[in-house]
mmJSON file of the N, C-alpha and C atoms, coordinates in Angstrom:
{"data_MODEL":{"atom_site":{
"group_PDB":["ATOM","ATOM","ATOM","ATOM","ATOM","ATOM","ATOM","ATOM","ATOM","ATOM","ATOM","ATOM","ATOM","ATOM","ATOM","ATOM","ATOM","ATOM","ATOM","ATOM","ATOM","ATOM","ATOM","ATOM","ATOM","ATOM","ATOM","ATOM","ATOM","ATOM","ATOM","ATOM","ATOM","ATOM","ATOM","ATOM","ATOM","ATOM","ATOM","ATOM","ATOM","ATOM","ATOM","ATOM","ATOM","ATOM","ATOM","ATOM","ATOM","ATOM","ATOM","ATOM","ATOM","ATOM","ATOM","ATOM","ATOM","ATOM","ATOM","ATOM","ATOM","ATOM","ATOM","ATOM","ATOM","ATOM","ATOM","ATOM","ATOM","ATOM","ATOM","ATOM","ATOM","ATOM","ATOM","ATOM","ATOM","ATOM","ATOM","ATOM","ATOM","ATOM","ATOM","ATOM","ATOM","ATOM","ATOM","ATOM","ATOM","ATOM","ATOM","ATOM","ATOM","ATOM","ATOM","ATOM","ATOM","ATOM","ATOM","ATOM","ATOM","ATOM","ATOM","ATOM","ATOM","ATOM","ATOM","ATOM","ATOM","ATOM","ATOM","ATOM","ATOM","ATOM","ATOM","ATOM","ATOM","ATOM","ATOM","ATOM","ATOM","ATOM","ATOM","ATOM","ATOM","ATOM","ATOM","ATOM","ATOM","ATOM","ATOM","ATOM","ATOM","ATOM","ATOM","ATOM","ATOM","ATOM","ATOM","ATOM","ATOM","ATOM","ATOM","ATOM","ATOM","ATOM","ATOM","ATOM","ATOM","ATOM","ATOM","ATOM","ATOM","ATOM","ATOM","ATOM","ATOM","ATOM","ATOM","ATOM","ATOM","ATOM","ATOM","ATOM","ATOM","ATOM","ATOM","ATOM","ATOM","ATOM","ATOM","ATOM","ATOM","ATOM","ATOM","ATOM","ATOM","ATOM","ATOM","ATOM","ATOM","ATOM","ATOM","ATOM","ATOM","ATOM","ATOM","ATOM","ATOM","ATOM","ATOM","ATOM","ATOM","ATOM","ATOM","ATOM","ATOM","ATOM","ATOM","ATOM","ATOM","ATOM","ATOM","ATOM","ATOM","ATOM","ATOM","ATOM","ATOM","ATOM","ATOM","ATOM","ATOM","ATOM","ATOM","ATOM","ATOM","ATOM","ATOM","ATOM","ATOM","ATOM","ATOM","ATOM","ATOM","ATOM","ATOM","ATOM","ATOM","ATOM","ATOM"],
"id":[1,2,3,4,5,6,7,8,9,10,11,12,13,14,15,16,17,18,19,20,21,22,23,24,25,26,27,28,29,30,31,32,33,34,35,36,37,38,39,40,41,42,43,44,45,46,47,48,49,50,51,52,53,54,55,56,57,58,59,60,61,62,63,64,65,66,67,68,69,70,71,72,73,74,75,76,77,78,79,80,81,82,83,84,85,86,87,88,89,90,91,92,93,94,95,96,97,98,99,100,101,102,103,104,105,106,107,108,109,110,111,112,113,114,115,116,117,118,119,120,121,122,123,124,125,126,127,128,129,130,131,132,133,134,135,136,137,138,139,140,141,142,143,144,145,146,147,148,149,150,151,152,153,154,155,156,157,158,159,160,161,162,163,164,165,166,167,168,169,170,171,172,173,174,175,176,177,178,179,180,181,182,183,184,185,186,187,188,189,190,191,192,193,194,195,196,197,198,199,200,201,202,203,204,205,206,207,208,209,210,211,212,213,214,215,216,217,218,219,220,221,222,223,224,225,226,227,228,229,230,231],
"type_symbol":["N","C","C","N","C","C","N","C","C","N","C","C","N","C","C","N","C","C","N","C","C","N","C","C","N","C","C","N","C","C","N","C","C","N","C","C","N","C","C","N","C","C","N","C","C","N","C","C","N","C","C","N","C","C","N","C","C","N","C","C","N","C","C","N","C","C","N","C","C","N","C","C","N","C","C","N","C","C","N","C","C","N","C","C","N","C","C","N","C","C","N","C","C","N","C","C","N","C","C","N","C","C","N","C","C","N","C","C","N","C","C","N","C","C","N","C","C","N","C","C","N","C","C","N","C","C","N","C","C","N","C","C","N","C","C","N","C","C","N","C","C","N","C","C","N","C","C","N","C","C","N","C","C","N","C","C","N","C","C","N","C","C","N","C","C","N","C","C","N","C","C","N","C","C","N","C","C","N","C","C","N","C","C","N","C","C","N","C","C","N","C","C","N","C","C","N","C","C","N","C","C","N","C","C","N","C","C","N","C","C","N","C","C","N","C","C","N","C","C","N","C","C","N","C","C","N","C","C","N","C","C"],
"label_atom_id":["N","CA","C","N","CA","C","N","CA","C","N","CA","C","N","CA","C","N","CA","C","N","CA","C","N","CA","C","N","CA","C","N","CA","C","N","CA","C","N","CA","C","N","CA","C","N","CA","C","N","CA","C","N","CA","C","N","CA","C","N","CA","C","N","CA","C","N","CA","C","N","CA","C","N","CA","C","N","CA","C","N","CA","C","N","CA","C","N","CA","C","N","CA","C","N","CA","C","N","CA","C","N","CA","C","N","CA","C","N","CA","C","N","CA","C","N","CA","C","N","CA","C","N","CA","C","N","CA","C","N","CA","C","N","CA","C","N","CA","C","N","CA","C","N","CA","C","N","CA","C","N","CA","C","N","CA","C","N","CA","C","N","CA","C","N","CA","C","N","CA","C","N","CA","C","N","CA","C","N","CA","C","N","CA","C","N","CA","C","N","CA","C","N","CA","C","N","CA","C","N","CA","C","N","CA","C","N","CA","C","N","CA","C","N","CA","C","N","CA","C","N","CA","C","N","CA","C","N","CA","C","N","CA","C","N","CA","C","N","CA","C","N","CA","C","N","CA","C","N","CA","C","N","CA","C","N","CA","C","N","CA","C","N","CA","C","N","CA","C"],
"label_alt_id":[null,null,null,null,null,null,null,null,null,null,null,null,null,null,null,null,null,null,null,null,null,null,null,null,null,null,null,null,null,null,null,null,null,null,null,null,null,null,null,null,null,null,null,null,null,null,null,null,null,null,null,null,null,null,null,null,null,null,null,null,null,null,null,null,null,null,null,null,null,null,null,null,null,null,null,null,null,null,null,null,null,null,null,null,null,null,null,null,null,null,null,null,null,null,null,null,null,null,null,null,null,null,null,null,null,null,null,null,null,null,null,null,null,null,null,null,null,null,null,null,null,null,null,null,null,null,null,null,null,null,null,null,null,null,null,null,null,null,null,null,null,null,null,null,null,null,null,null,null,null,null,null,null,null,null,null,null,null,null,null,null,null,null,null,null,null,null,null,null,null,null,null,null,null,null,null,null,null,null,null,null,null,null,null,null,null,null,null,null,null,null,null,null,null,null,null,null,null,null,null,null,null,null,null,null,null,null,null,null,null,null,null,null,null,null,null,null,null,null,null,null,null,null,null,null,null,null,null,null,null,null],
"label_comp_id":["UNK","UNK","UNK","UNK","UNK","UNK","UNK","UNK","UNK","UNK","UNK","UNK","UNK","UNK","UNK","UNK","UNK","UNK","UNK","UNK","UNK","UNK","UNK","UNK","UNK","UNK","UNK","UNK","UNK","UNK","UNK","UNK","UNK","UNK","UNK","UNK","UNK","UNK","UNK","UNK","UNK","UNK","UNK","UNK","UNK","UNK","UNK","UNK","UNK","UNK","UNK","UNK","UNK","UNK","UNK","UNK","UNK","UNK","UNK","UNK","UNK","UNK","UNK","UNK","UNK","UNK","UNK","UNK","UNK","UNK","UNK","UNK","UNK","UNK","UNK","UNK","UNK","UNK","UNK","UNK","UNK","UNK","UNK","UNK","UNK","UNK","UNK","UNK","UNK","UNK","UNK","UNK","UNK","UNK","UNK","UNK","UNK","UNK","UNK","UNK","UNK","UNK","UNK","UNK","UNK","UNK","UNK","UNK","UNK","UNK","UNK","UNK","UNK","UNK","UNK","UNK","UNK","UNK","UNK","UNK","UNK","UNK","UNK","UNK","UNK","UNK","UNK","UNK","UNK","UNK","UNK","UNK","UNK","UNK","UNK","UNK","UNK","UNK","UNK","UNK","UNK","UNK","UNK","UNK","UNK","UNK","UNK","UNK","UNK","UNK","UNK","UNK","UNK","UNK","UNK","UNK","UNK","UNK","UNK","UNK","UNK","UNK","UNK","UNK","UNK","UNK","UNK","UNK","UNK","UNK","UNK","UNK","UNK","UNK","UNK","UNK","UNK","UNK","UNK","UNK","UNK","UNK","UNK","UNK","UNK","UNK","UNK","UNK","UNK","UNK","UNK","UNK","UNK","UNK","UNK","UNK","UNK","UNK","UNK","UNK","UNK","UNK","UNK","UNK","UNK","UNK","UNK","UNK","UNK","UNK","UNK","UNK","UNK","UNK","UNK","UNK","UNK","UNK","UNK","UNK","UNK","UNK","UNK","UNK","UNK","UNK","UNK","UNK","UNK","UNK","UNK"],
"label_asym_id":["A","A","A","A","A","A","A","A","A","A","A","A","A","A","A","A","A","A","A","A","A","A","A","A","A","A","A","A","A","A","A","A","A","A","A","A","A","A","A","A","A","A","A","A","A","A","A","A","A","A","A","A","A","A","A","A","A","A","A","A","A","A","A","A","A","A","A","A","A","A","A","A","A","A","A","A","A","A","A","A","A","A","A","A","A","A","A","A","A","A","A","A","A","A","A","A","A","A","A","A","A","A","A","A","A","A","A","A","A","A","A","A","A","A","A","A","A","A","A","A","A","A","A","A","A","A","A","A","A","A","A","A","A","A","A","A","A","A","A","A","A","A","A","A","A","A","A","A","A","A","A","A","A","A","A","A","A","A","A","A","A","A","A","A","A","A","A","A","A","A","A","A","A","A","A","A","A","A","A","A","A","A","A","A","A","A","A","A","A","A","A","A","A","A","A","A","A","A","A","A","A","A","A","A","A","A","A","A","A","A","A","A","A","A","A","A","A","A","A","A","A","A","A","A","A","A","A","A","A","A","A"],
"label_entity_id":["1","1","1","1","1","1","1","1","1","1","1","1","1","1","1","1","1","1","1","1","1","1","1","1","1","1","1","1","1","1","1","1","1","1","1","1","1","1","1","1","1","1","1","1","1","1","1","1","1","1","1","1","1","1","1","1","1","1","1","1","1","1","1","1","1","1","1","1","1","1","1","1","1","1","1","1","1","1","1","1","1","1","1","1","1","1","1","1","1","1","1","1","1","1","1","1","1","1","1","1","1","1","1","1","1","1","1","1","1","1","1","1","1","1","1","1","1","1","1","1","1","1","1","1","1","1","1","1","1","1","1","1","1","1","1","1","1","1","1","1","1","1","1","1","1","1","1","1","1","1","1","1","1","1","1","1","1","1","1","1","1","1","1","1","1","1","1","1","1","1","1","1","1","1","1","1","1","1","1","1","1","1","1","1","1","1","1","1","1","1","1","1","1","1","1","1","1","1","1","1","1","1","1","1","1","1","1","1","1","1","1","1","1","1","1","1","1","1","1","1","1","1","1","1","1","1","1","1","1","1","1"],
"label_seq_id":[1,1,1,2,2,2,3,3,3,4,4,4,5,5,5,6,6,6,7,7,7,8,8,8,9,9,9,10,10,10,11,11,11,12,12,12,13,13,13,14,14,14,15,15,15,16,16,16,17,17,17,18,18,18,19,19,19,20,20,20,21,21,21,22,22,22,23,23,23,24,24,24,25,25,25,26,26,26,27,27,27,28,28,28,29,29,29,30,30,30,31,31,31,32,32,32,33,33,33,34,34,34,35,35,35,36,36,36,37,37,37,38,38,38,39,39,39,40,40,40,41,41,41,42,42,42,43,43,43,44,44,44,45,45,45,46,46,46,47,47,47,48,48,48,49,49,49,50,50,50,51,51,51,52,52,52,53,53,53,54,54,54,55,55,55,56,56,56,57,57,57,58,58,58,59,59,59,60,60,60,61,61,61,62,62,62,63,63,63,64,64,64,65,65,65,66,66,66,67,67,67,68,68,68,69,69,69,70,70,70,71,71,71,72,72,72,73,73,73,74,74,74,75,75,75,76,76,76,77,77,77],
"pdbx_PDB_ins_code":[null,null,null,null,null,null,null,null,null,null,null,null,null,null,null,null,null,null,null,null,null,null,null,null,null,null,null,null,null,null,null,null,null,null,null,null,null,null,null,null,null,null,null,null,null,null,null,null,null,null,null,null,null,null,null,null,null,null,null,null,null,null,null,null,null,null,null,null,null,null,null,null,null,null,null,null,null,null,null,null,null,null,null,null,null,null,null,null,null,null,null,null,null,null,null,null,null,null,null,null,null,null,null,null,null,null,null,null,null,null,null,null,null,null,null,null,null,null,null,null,null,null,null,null,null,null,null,null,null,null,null,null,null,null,null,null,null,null,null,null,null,null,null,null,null,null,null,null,null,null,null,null,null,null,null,null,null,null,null,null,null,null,null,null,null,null,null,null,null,null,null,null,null,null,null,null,null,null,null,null,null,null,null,null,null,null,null,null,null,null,null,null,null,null,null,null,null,null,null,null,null,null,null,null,null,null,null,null,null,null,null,null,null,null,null,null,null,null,null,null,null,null,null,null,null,null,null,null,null,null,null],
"Cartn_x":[38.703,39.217,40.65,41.741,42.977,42.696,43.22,43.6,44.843,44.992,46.341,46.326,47.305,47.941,49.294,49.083,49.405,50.278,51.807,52.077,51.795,51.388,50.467,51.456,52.657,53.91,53.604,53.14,53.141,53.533,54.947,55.642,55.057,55.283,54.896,54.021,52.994,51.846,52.012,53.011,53.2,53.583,52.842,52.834,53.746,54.389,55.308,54.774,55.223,54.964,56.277,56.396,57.343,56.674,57.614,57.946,58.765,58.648,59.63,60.312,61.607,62.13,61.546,62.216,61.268,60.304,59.438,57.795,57.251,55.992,55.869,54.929,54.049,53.18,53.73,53.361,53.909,52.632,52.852,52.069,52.052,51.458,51.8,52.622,53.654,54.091,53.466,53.739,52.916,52.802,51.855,51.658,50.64,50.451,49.926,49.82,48.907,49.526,49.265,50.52,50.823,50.046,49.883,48.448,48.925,47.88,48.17,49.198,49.079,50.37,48.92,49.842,48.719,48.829,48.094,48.147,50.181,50.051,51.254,52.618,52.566,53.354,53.996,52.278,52.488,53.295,53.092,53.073,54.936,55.343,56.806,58.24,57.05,57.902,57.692,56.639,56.711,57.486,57.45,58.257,59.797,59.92,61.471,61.83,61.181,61.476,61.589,60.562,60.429,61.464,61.713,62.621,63.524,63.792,65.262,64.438,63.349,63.302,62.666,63.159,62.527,61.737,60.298,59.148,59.143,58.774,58.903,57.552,57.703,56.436,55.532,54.416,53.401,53.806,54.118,54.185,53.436,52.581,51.388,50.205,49.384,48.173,47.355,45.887,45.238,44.525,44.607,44.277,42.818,42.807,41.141,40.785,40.02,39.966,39.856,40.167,40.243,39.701,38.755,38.272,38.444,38.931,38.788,39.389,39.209,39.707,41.446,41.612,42.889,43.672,44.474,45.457,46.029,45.31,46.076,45.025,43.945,43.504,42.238,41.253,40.234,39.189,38.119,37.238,36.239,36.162,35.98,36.697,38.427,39.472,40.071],
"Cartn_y":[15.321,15.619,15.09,15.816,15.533,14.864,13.994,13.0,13.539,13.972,14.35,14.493,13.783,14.181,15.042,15.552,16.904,16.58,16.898,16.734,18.091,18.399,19.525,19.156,20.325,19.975,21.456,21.679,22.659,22.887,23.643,24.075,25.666,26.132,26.824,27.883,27.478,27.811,28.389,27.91,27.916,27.112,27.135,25.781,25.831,24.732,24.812,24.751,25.422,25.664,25.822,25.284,25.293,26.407,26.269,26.984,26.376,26.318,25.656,26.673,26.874,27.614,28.487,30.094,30.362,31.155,30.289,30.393,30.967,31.963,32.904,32.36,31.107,30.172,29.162,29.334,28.673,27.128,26.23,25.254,24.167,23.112,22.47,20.985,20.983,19.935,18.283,17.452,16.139,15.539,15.278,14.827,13.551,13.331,12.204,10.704,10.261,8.319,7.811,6.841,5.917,4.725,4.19,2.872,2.201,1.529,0.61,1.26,2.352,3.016,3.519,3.178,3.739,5.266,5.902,7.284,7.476,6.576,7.039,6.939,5.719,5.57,6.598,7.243,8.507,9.295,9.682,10.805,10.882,9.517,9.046,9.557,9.015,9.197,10.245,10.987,12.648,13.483,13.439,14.328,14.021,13.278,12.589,12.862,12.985,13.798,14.941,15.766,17.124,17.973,17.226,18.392,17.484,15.961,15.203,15.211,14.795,14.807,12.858,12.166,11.222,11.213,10.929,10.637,9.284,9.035,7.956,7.016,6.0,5.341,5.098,5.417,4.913,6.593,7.774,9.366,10.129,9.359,10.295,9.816,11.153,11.086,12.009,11.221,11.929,12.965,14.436,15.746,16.329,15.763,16.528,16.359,16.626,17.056,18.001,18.127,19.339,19.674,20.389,20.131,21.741,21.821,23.336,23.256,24.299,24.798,24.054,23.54,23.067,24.233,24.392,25.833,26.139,26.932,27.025,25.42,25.351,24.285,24.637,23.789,24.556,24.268,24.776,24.791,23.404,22.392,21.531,20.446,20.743,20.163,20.371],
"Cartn_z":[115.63,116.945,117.04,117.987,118.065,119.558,119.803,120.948,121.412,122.142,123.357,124.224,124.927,126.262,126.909,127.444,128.623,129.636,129.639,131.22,131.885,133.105,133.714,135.151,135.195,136.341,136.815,137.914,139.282,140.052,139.985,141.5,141.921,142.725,143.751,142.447,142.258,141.442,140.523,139.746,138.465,137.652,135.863,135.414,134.594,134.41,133.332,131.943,130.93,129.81,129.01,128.024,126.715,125.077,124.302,123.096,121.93,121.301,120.216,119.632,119.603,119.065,117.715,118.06,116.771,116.543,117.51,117.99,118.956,118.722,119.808,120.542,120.251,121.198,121.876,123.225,124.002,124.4,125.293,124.559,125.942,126.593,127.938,127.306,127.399,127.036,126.723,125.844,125.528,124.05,124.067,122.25,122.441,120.951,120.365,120.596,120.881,121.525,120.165,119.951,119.423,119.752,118.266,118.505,119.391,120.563,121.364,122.928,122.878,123.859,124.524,125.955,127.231,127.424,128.456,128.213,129.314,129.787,130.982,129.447,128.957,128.192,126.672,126.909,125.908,126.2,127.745,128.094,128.743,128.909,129.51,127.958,126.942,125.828,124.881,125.101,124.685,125.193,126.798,127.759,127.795,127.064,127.312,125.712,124.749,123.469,122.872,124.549,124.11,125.315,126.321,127.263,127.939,127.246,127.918,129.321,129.725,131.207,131.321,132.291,131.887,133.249,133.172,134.235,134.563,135.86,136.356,136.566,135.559,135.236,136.969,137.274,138.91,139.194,138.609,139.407,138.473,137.494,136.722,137.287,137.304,137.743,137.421,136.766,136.04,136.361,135.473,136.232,135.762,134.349,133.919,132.555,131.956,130.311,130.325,128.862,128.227,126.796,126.392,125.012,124.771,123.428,122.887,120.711,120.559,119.181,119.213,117.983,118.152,117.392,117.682,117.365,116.17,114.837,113.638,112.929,113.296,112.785,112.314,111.43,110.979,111.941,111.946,113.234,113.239,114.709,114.799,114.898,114.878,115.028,116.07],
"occupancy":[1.0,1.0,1.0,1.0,1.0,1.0,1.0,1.0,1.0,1.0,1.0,1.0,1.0,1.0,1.0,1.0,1.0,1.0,1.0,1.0,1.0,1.0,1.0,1.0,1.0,1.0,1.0,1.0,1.0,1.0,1.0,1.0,1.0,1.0,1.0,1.0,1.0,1.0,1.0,1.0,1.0,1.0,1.0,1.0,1.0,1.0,1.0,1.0,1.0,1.0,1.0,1.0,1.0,1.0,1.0,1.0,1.0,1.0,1.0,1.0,1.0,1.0,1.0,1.0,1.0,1.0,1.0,1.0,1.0,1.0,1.0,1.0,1.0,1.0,1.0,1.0,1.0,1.0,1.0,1.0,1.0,1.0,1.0,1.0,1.0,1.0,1.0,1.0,1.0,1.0,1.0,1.0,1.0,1.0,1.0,1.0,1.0,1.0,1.0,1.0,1.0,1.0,1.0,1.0,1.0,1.0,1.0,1.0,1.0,1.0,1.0,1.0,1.0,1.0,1.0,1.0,1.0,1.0,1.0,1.0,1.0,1.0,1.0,1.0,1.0,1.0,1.0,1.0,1.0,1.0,1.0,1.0,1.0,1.0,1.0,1.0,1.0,1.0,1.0,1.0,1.0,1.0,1.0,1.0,1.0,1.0,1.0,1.0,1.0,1.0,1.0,1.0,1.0,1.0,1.0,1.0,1.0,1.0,1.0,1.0,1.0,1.0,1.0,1.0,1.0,1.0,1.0,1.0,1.0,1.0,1.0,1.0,1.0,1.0,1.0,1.0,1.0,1.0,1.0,1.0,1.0,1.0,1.0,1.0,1.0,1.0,1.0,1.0,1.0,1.0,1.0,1.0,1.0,1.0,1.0,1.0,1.0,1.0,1.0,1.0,1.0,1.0,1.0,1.0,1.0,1.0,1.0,1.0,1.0,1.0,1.0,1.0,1.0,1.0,1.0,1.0,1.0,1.0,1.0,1.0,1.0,1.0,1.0,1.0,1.0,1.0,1.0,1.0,1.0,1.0,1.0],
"B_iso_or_equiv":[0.0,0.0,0.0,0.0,0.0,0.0,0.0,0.0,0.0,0.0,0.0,0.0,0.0,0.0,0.0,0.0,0.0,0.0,0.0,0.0,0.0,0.0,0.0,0.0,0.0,0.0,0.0,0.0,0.0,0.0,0.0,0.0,0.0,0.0,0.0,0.0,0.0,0.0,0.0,0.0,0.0,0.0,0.0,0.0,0.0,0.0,0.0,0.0,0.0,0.0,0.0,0.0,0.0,0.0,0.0,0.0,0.0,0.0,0.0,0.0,0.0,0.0,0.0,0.0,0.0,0.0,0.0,0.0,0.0,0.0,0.0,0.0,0.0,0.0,0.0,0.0,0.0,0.0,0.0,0.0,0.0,0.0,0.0,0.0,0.0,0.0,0.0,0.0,0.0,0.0,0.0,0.0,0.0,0.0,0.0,0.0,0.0,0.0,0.0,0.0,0.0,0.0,0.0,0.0,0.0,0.0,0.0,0.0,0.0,0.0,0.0,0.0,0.0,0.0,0.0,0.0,0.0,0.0,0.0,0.0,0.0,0.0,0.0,0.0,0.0,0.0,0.0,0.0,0.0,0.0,0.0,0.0,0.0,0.0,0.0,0.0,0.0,0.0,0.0,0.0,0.0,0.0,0.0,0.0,0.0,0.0,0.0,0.0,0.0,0.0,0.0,0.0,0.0,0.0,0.0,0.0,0.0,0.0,0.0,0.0,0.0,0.0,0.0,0.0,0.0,0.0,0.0,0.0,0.0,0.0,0.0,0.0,0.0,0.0,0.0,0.0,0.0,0.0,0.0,0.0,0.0,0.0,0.0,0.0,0.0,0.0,0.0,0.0,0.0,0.0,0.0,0.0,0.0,0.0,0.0,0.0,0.0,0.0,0.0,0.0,0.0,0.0,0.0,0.0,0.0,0.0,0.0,0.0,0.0,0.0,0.0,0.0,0.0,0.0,0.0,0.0,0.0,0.0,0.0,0.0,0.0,0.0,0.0,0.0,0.0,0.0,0.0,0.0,0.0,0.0,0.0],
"pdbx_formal_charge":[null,null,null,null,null,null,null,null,null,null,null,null,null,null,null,null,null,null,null,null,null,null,null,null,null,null,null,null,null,null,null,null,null,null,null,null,null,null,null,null,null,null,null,null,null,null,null,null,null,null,null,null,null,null,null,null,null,null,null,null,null,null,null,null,null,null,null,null,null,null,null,null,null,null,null,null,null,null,null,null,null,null,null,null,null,null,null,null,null,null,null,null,null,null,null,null,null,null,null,null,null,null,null,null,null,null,null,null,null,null,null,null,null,null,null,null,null,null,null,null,null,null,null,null,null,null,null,null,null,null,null,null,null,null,null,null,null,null,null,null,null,null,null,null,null,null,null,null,null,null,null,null,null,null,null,null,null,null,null,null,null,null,null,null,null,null,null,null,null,null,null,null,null,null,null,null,null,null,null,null,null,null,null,null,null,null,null,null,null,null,null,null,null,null,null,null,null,null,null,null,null,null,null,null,null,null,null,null,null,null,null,null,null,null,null,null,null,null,null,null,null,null,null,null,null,null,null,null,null,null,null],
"auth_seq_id":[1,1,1,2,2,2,3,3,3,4,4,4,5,5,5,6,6,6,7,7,7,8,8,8,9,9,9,10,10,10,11,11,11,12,12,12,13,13,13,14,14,14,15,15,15,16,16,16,17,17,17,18,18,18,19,19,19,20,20,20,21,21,21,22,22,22,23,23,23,24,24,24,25,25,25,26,26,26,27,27,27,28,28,28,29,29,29,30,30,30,31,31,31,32,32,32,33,33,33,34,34,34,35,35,35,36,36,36,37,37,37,38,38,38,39,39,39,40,40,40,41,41,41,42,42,42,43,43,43,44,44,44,45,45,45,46,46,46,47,47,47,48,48,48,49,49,49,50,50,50,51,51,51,52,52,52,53,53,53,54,54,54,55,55,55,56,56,56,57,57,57,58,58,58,59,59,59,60,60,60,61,61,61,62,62,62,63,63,63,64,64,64,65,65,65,66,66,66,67,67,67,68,68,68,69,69,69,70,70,70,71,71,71,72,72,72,73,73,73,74,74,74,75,75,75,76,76,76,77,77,77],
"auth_comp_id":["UNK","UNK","UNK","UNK","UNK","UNK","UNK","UNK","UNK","UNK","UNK","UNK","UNK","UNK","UNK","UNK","UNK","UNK","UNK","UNK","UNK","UNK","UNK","UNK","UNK","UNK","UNK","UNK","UNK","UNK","UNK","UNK","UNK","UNK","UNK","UNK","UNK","UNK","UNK","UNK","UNK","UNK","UNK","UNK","UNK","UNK","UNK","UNK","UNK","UNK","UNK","UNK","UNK","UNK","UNK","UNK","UNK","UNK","UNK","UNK","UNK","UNK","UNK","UNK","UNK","UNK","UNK","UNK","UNK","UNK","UNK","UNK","UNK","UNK","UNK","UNK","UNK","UNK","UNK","UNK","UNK","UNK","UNK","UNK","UNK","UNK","UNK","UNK","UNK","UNK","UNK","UNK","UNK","UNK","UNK","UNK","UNK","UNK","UNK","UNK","UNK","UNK","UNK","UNK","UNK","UNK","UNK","UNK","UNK","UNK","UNK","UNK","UNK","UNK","UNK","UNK","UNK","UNK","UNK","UNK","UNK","UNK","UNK","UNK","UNK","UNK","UNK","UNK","UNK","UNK","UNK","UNK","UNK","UNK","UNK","UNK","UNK","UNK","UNK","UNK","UNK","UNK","UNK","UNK","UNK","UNK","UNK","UNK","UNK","UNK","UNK","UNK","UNK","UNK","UNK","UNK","UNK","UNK","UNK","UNK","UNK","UNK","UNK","UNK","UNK","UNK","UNK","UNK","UNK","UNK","UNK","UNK","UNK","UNK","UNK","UNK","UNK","UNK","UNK","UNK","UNK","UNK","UNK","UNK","UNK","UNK","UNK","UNK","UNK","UNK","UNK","UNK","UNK","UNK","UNK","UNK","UNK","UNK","UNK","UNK","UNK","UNK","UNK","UNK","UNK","UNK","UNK","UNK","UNK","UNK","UNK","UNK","UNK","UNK","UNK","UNK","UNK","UNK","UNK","UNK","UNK","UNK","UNK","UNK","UNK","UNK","UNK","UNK","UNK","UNK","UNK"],
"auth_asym_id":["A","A","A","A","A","A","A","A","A","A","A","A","A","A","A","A","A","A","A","A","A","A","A","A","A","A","A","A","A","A","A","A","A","A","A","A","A","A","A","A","A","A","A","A","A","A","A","A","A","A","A","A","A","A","A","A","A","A","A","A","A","A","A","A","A","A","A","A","A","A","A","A","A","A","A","A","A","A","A","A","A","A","A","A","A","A","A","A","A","A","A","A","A","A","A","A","A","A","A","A","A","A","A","A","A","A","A","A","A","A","A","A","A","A","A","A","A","A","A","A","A","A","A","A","A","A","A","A","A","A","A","A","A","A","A","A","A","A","A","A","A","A","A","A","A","A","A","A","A","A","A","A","A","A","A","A","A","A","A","A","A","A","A","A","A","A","A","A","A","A","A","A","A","A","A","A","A","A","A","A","A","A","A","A","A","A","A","A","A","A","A","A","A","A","A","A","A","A","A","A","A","A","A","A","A","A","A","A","A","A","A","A","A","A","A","A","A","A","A","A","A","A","A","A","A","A","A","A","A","A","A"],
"auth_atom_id":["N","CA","C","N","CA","C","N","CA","C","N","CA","C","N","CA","C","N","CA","C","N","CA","C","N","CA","C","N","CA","C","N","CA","C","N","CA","C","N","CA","C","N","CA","C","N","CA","C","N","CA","C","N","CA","C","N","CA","C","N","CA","C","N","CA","C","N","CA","C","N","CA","C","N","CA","C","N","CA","C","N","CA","C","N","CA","C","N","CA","C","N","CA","C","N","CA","C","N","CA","C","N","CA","C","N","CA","C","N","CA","C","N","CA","C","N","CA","C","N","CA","C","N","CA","C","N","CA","C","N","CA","C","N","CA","C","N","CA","C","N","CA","C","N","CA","C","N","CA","C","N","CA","C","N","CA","C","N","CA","C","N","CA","C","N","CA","C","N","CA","C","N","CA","C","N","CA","C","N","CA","C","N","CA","C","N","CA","C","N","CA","C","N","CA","C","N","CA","C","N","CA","C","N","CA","C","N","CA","C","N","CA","C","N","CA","C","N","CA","C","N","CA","C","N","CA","C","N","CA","C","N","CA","C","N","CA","C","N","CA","C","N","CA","C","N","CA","C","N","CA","C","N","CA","C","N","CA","C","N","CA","C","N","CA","C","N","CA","C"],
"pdbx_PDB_model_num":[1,1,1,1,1,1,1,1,1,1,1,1,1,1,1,1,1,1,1,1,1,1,1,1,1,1,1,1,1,1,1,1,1,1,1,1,1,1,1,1,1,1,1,1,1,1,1,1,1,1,1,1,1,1,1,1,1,1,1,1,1,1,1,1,1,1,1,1,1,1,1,1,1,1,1,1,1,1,1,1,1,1,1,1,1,1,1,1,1,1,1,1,1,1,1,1,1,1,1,1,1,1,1,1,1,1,1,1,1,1,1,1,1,1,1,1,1,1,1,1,1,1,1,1,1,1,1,1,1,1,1,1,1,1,1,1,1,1,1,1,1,1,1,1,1,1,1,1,1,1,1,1,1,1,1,1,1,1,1,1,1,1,1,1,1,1,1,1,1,1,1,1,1,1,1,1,1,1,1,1,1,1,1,1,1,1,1,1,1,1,1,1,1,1,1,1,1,1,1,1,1,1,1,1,1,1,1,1,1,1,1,1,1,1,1,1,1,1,1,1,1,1,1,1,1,1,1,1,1,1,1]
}}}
């Protein structure tokens, strides 16, 4: 199983979603925690690596899980 977290940003009912150059899958911004890194702390220094935006540590709040097929991965991952 892959462990990740999601920033999940909603203005007038629509979600933001990214792409990596290139690439025709688009994807909800986030990543991987680093040993010992809280989920806010993941999620402060993914979003600030992946779109220069920096979040303001006490303005995340937790939205849900999510379990599925990990993408381009073999099944059960």
């Amino acid at each position: 199983m892959i462990d990740k977290l999601a920033w999940i940003h909603i203005v007038d009912r629509r979600i933001l979603s990214t792409r990596s150059k290139g690439k025709d899958t688009y994807y909800i911004p986030g990543g991987k925690r680093e040993q010992g890194e809280t989920d806010e702390a993941t999620l402060i220094r993914e979003i600030r690596e992946e779109l220069s935006i920096d979040l303001l540590p006490g303005s995340i709040t937790f939205f849900g899980t999510f379990q599925a097929q990990a993408h381009g991965q073999a099944e059960g991952v």
